[in-house]
C-alpha positions as CSV (number, residue, x, y, z in Angstrom):
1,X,129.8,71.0,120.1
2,X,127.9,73.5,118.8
3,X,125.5,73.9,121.5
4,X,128.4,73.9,123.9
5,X,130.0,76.9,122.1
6,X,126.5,78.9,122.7
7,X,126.9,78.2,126.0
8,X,130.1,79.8,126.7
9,X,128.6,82.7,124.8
10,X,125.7,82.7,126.8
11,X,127.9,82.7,130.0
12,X,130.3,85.2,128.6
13,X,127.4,87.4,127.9
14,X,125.9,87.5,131.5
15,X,129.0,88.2,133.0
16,X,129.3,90.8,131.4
17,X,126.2,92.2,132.0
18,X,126.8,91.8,136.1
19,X,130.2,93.2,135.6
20,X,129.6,95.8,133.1
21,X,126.2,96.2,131.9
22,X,126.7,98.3,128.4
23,X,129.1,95.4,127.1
24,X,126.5,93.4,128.7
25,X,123.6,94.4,127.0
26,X,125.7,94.6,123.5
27,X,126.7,91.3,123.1
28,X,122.8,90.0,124.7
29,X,121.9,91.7,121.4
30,X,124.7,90.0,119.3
31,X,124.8,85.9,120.8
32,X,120.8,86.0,121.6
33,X,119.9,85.5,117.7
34,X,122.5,82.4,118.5
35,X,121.0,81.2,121.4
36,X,117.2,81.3,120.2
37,X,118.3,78.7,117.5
38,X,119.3,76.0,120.6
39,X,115.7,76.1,121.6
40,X,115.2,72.3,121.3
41,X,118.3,71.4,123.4
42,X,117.4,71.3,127.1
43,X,120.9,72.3,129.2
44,X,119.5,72.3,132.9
45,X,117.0,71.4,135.0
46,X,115.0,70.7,131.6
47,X,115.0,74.1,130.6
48,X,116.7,75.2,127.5
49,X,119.7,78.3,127.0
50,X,117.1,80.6,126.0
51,X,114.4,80.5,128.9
52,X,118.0,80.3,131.3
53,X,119.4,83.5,130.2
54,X,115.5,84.8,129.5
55,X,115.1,84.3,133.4
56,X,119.2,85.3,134.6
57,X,118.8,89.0,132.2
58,X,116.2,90.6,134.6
59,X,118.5,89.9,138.1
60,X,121.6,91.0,136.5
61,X,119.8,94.6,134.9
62,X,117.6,94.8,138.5
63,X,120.8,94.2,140.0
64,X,122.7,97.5,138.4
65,X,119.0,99.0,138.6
66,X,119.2,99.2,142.5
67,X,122.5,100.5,142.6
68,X,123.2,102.7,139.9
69,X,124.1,106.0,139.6
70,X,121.7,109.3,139.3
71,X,121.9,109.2,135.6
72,X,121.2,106.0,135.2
73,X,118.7,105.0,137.9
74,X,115.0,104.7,137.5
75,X,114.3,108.6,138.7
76,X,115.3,109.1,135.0
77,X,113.5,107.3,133.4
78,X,110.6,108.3,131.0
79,X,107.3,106.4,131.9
80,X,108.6,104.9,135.3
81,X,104.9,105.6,137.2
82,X,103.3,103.0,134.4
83,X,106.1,101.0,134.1
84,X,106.8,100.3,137.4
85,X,102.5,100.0,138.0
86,X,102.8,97.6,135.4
87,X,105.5,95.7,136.7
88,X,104.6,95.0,139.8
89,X,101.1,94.5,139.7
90,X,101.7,91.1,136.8
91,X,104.3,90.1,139.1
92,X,101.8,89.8,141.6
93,X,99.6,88.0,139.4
94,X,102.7,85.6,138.6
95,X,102.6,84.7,142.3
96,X,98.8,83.9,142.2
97,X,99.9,81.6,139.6
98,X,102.9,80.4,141.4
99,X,100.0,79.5,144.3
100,X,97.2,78.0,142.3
101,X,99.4,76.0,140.0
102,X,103.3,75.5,141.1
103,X,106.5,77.2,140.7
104,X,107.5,76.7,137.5
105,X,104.5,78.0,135.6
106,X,104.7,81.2,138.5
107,X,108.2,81.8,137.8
108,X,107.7,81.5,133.7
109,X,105.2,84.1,133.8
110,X,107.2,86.3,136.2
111,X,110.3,86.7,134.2
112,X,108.8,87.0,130.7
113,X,106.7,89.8,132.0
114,X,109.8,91.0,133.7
115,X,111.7,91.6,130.7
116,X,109.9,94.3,129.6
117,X,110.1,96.7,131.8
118,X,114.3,95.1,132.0
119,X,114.0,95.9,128.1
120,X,112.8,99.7,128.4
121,X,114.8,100.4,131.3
122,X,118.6,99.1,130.2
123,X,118.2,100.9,126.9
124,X,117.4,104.0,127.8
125,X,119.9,104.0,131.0
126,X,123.0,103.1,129.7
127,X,123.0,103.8,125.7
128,X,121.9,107.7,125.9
129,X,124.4,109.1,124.5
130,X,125.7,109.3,120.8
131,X,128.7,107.4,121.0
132,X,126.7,104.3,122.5
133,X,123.8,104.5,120.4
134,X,126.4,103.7,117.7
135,X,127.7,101.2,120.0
136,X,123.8,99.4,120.5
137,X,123.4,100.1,116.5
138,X,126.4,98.2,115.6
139,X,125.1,95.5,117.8
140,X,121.9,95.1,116.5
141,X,123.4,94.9,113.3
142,X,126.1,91.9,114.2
143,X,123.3,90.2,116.1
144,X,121.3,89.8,112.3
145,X,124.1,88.1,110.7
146,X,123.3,84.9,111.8
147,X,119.8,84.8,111.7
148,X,119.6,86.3,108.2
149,X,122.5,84.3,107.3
150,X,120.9,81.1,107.7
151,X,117.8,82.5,106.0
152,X,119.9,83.2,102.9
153,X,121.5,80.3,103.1
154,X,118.2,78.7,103.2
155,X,116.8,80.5,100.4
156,X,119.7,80.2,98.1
157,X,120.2,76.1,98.6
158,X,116.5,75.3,99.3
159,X,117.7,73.3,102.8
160,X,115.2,72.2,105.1
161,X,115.7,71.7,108.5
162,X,112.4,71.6,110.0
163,X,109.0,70.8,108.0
164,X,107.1,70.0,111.1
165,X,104.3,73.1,111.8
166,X,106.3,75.2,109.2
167,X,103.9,75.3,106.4
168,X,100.9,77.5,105.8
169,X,98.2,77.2,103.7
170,X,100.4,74.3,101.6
171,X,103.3,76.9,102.0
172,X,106.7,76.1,103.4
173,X,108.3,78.8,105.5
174,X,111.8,80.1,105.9
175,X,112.4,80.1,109.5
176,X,115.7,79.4,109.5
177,X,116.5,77.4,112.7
178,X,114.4,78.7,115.0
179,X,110.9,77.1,116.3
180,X,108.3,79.4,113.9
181,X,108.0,82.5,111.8
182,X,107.8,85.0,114.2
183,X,111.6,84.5,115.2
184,X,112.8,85.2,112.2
185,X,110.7,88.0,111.4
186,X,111.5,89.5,114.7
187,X,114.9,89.6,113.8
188,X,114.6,90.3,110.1
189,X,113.0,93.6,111.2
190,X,115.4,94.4,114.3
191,X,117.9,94.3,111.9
192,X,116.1,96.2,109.0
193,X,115.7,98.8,111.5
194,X,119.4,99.0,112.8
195,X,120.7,99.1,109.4
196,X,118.3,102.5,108.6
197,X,119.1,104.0,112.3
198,X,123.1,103.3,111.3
199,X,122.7,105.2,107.5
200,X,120.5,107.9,109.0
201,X,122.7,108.9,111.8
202,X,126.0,108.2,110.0
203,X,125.4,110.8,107.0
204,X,129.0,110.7,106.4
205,X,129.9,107.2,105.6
206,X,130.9,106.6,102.0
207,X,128.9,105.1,99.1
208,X,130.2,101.7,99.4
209,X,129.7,101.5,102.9
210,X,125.7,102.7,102.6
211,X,125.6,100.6,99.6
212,X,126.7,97.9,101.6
213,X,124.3,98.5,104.8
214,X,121.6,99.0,102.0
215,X,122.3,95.8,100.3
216,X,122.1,93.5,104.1
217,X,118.6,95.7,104.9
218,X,117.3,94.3,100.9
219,X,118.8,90.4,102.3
220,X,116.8,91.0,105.4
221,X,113.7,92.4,103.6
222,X,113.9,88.9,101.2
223,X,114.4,86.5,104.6
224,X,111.3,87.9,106.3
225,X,108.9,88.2,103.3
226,X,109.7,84.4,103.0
227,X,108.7,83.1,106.4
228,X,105.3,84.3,105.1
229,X,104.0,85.8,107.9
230,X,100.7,88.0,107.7
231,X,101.5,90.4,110.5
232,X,105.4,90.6,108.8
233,X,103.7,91.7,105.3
234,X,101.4,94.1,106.6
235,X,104.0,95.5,108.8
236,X,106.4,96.1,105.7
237,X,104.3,98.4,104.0
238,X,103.2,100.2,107.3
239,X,107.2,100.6,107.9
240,X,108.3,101.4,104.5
241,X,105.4,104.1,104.9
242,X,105.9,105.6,108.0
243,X,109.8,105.8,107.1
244,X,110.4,107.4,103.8
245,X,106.6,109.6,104.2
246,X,107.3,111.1,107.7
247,X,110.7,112.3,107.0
248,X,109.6,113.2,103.8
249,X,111.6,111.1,101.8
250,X,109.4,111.0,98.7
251,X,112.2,109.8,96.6
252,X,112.5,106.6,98.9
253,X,108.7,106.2,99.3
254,X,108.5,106.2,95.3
255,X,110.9,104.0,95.0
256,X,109.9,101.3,97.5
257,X,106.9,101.8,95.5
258,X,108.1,101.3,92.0
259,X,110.7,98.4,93.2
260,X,107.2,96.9,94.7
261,X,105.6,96.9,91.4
262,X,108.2,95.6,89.7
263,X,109.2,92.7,92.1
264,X,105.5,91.7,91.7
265,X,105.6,91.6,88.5
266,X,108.6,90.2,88.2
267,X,107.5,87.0,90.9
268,X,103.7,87.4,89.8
269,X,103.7,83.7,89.1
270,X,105.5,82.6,92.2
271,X,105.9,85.1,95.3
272,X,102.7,87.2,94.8
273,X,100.5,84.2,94.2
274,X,101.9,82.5,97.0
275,X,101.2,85.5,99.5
276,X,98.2,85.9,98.2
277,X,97.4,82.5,98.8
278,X,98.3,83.1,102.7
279,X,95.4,85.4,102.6
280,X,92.5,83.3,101.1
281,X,90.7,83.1,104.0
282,X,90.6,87.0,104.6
283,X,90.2,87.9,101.2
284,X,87.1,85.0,101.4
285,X,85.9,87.0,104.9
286,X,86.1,90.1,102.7
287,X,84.2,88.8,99.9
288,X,81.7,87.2,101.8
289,X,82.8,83.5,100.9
290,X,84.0,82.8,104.5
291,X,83.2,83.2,108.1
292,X,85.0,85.8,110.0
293,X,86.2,82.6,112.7
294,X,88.2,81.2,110.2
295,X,90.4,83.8,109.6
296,X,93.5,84.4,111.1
297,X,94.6,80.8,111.1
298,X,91.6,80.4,113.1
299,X,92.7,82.1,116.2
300,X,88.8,83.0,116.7
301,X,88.4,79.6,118.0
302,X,91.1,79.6,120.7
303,X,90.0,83.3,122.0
304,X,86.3,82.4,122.3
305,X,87.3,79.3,123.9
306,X,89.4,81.3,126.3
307,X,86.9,83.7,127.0
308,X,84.0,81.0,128.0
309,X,86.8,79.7,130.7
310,X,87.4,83.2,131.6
311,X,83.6,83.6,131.9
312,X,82.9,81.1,134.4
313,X,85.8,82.4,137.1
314,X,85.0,84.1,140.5
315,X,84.5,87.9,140.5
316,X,87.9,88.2,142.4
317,X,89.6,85.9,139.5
318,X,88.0,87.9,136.4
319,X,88.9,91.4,138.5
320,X,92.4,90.6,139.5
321,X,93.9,87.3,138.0
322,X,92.8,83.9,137.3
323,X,96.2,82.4,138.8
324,X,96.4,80.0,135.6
325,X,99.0,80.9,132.6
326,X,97.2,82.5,129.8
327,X,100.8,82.3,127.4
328,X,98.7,80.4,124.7
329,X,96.1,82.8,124.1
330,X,97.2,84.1,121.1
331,X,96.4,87.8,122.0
332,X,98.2,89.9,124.3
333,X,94.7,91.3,125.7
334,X,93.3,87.9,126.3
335,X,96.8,86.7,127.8
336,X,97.0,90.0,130.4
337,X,93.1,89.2,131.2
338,X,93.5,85.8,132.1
339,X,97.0,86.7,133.7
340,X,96.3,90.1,135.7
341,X,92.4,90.1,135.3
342,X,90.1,93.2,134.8
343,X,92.9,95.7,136.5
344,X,95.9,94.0,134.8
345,X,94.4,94.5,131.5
346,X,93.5,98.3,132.4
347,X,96.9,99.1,133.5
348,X,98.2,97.3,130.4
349,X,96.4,99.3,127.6
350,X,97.1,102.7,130.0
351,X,101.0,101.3,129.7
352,X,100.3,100.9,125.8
353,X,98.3,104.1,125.1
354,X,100.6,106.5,127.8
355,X,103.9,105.1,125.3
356,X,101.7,106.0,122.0
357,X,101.0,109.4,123.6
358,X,104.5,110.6,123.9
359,X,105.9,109.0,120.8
360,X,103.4,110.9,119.0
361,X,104.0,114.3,121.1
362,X,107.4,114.2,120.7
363,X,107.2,113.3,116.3
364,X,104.7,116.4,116.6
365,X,107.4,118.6,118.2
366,X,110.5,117.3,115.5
367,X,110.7,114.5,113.7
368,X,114.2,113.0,113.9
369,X,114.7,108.9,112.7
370,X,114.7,107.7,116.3
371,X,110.9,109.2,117.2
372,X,110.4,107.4,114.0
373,X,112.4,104.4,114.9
374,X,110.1,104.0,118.1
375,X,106.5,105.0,115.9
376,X,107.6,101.9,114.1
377,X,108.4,99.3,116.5
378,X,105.9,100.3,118.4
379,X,103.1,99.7,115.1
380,X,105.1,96.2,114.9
381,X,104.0,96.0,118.9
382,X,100.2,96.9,118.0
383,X,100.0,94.5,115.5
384,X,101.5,91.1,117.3
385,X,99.2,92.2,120.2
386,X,96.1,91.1,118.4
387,X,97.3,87.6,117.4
388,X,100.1,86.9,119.1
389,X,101.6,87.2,122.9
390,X,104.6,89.9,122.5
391,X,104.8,90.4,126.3
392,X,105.9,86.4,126.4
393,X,108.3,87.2,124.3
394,X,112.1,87.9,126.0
395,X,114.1,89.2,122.8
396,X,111.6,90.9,121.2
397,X,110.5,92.9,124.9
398,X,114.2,93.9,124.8
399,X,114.5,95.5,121.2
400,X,110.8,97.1,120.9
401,X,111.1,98.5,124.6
402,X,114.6,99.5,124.4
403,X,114.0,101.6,121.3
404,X,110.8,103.4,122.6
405,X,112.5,103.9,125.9
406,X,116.0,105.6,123.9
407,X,114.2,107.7,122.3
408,X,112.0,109.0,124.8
409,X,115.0,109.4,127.2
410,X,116.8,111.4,124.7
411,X,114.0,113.8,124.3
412,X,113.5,114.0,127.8
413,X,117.4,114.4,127.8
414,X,116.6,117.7,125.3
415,X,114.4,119.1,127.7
416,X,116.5,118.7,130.6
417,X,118.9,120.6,128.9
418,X,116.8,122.8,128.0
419,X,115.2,123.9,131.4
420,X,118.8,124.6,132.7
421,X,119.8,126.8,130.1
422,X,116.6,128.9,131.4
423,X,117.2,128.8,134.9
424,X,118.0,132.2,136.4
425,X,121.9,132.8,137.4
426,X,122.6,135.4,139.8
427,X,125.0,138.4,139.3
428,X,128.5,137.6,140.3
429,X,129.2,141.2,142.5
430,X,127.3,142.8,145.7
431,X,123.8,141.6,146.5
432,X,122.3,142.3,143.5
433,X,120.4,139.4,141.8
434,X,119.5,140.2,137.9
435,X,118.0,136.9,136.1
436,X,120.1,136.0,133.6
437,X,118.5,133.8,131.1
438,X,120.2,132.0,128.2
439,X,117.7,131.6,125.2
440,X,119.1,128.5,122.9
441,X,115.8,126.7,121.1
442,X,115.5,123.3,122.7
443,X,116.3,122.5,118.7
444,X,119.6,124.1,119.1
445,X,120.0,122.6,122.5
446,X,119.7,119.4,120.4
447,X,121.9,119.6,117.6
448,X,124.4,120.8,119.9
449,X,124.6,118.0,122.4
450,X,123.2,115.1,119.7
451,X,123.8,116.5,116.2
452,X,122.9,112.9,115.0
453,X,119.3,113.0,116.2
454,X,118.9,117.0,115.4
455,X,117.7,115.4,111.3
């Protein structure tokens, strides 16, 4: 019954987004949170709802993405040299794969390296504007309910649905219903981030509102920290810093500090020891006690293993693919090397340092909360790259990409405005041509046309 229901939702969803893509795209945000928690339950042709609507998402978006309108088409936008480089350069390593190996394993690498460029481009195109940001905000935030509910839930009853891989180092995990930790800490942070976009560009809500919106981000907060994840730890600090510090909010940085300390304190004998505990064999690198391969859950192993395979390849395999699936690596380097070869990997960290560049150009020029919305997510990128695969990753390409490319289209949107308040206009009478110039700051320009992002 229930996994019947997520199917409807799942086929409501992708109509929409072939019919009419911003509803589309709102409701993927909302029912995908749903969907990942079917992943055991094979529907058709022994694939299950979430690799389905994983691989149906980038023909409906291409779909509108061929036939849109100026202002939404690809001329617009930001990064679309790279991207599209990117793009079509893995895809042509997914069809070595499809050749060497068969179909399937082609067609799985194809899509999931699809979405990303789906992710940054169907964002950015159809949610540019204040009213839909709101729109994609609101979304976000609907689409954490469940996943965070269930974590909650989890927490507050002690339930258990799955033991099975869920523990580390002797800990169990909250994962809710979903396969590991990194789905629920994906979400736990789309969420947390949502939530602070909403309060930061809705300064006039009331108390009990932001009280409220404040309250789900500290539920969220709780839910991640307690799927134990390394990365998720490490990113919380680098978030809470890069948050309250670059908008210089140095109430809100000392108080995430002071309500660290005393949470500490306050769990020293359970939480603290516990996440401590996650990190013995670090700590044990760091203190000379343990060798460096037997640190992060002994990923070292599977990377140098990957790496003698890689070794022993043709020169046209290690320069332009290997034509096998590299989705287990456990590094999105390794992956792209093994997947795209010498060149994939090249165009890959150009892709990766070209978005860092203009996130950092534009928090130079003004720093407003979405630049440091797309700093963050873009951190939480960095991080997974070294040992996870975040390019394999459907939902998590469509949240990190779409927030990087919003917030680079709306600069680029301030600039365009900008260079047409400075064009010349000539005099209305006779012949005589004077250049008229109007001189509005590209900052004015910005808290005229988006007074929510002018902060």
């Amino acid at each position: 019954m229930v996994v019947d229901l997520t199917i409807v939702l799942a086929v409501v969803t992708l109509l929409a987004l072939f019919v009419y893509p911003v509803a589309g795209v709102a409701l993927l945000f909302i029912c995908k949170p749903i969907v990942d928690a079917n992943w055991n339950h094979l529907v058709f042709l022994d694939l299950p709802l979430t690799q389905i609507m994983s691989g149906l998402v980038p023909l409906a978006v291409i779909f509108h993405m061929l036939l849109s309108k100026p202002d939404e088409g690809l001329g617009r936008m930001p990064l679309k040299g790279i991207w599209l480089a990117y793009t079509v350069y893995l895809s042509f390593a997914a069809w070595l794969i499809l050749f060497n190996q068969d179909l399937r394993s082609g067609s799985n690498v194809l899509f999931r390296h699809l979405n990303g460029l789906v992710g940054f481009y169907m964002v950015q195109a159809w949610f540019h504007n204040e009213k839909r940001i709101k729109l994609l905000l609101v979304a976000l935030i609907l689409g954490g309910l469940f996943p965070i509910g269930v974590g909650a839930y989890q927490l507050a009853t002690g339930t258990v649905w799955r033991l099975e891989g869920q523990t580390i180092e002797g800990i169990v995990r909250t994962v809710g219903l979903y396969h590991d930790a990194i789905t629920i800490r994906h979400y736990s942070f789309q969420t947390i981030l949502a939530l602070l976009l909403f309060v930061a560009l809705s300064p006039y809500q009331s108390l009990l509102v932001k009280a409220g919106l404040l309250f789900y981000v500290a539920v969220a907060t709780v839910v991640m920290a307690k799927a134990y994840s390394k990365a998720g730890l490490l990113l919380l600090v680098l978030w809470g810093s890069c948050w309250s510090l670059l908008q210089k909010k140095l109430i809100t940085f000392a108080v995430l500090i002071a309500g660290g300390l005393c949470l500490s304190l306050y769990l020293a004998s359970d939480y603290l020891a516990q996440a401590l505990t996650i990190y013995q064999k670090e700590i044990g690198y760091l203190s000379g006690k343990t060798e460096a391969v037997r640190t992060l859950n002994g990923r070292w192993y599977i990377w140098q293993d990957m790496y003698a395979e890689w070794s022993k390849l043709d020169g046209f395999a290690k320069t332009f693919g290997s034509g096998k699936v590299g989705l287990g690596a456990h590094n999105d380097y390794v992956q792209i090397l093994f997947h795209g070869g010498i060149v994939g990997l090249f165009i890959y960290v150009t892709l990766l340092a070209s978005v860092g560049r203009q996130i950092l150009l534009n928090l130079w020029r003004r720093i407003d909360p979405l630049s440091v919305g797309a700093l963050m997510v873009l951190l939480s990128w960095m991080v997974d790259t070294i040992g996870l695969v975040p390019s394999a990753y459907s939902g998590y390409q469509w949240f990190v990409w779409g927030i990087i490319g919003l917030s680079l289209r709306m600069r680029a949107e301030e600039q365009h405005d900008a260079a047409r308040q400075l064009e010349p206009l000539p005099a209305p009478d006779d012949h005589r041509v004077h250049a008229v110039t109007r001189t509005h700051p590209p900052q004015a320009l910005a808290s005229r046309r988006f007074p929510l992002l002018s902060g």
